[in-house]
Each structure stands twice: as structure tokens, then as C-alpha cells.
N, C-alpha and C positions, 0 to 999 in steps of 0.2 A: 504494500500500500504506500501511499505517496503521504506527504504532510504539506499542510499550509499552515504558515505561520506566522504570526507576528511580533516582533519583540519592542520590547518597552514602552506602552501604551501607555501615555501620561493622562491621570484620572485625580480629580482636584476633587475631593469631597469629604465628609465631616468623617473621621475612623477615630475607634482611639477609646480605652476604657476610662480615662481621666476626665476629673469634671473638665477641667482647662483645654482638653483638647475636643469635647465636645461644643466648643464656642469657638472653632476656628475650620479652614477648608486645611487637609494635609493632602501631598504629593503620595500617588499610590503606583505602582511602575510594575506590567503586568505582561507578563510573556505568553504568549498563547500559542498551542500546538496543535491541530487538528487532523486527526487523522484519517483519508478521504483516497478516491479513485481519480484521478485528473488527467488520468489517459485521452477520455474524448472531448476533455476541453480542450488540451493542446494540440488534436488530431485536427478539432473543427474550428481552432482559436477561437471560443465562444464563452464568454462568463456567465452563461446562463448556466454552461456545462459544471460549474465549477464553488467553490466557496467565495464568495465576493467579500474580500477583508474588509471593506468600506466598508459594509453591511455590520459584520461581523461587532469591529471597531462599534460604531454607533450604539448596537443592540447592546454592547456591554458598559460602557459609560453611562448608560439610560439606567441600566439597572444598577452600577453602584451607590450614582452619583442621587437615585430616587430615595431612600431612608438613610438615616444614620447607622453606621452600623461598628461593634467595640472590636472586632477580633477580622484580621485579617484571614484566619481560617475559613471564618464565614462568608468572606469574600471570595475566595477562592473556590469554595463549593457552588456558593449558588451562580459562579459565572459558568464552572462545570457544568454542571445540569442544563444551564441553560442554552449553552453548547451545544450539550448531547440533544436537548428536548427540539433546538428549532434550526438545526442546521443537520447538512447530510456527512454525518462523521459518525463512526464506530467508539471510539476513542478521543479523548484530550489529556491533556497536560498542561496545567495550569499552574503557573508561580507568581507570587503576588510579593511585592518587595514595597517596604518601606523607609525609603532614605532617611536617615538624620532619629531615626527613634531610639537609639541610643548613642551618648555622645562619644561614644567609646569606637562607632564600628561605623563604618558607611552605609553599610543599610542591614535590615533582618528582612526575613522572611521564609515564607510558605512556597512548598510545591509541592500538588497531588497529580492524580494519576487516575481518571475514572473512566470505565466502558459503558458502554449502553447496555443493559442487562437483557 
């Protein structure tokens, strides 16, 4: 199988278990891996054939950036899911990285791994 993918999606919106960080937007930097058939796009050079990352991009900013949310695990799953639920992929791979949340390290973060069951 092939992959489409996108790296570092910058998403500005409220994360954070802290009262203080729930009164401000943080940077959230989000690598997405999709995994898909893209033989008869490239045969028919056709994006219909295919995963449209603009699409992609859009649908997941909508949904971070729609609730508050404290754990970036939780981010991470429900961009999964939603991956798996409205796009034509078997598999994702999802990492979800938070620059500057500790002053010690350049960023933390989450990466899973979910199939369509």
C-alpha cells in the first residue's frame, strides 16, 4: 500500500490541563500518515482518484480547533478516527507534538497507530 502524508500541520487552538493555558490559543504540530491505494490516481492523474491533503488538512483543524481540549492524546485519537471514519484509508498514524510545553525540551509529544477494524 502506498501513504499520503502530511507533516507539521500548524493548529492554533486552546490544549492544555492548566487553568492558564486554558485562557490562551497554543501551537499544536501534527504529522499525519494515511494509508491508501494511489495507483489509479497516478495512472489517471486524477485527485478524485486519490486522498486530497487540502481536504484532509481543513477537516482536521475544524475538529481541533472546535472544543477545548487538556491532553494531546485526545487529540490524537479523535483526529484518528476521524481519518479512519471519512477518508478512504485502512490505517493512520498520527503524532501530535507540542512545542515549548516544557522549558527543558523542544517539544513532547504523542504518536499512535490505529486500523479500521
Amino acid at each position: 500500500m502506498d501513504i499520503v502524508f502530511i507533516k507539521q500541520l500548524q493548529v492554533d487552538t486552546v490544549i492544555g490541563v492548566y487553568d492558564w493555558e486554558k485562557t490562551i490559543q497554543q501551537r499544536l504540530l501534527l504529522d499525519l500518515e494515511l494509508v491508501t491505494d494511489i495507483s489509479n490516481a497516478a495512472k489517471q492523474d486524477d485527485i478524485r482518484q486519490t486522498l486530497d491533503y487540502a481536504v484532509i488538512a481543513q477537516r482536521v483543524i475544524a475538529l481541533i480547533t472546535a472544543q477545548p481540549l487538556e491532553l494531546i492524546e485526545t487529540v490524537a485519537e479523535r483526529v484518528a478516527q476521524l481519518l479512519l471514519n471519512e477518508f478512504a484509508t485502512t490505517q493512520v498514524k498520527v503524532s501530535v507534538q507540542k512545542p515549548g510545553a516544557l522549558e527543558q525540551a523542544e517539544t513532547v509529544g504523542v504518536t499512535i497507530v490505529r486500523s479500521r477494524s
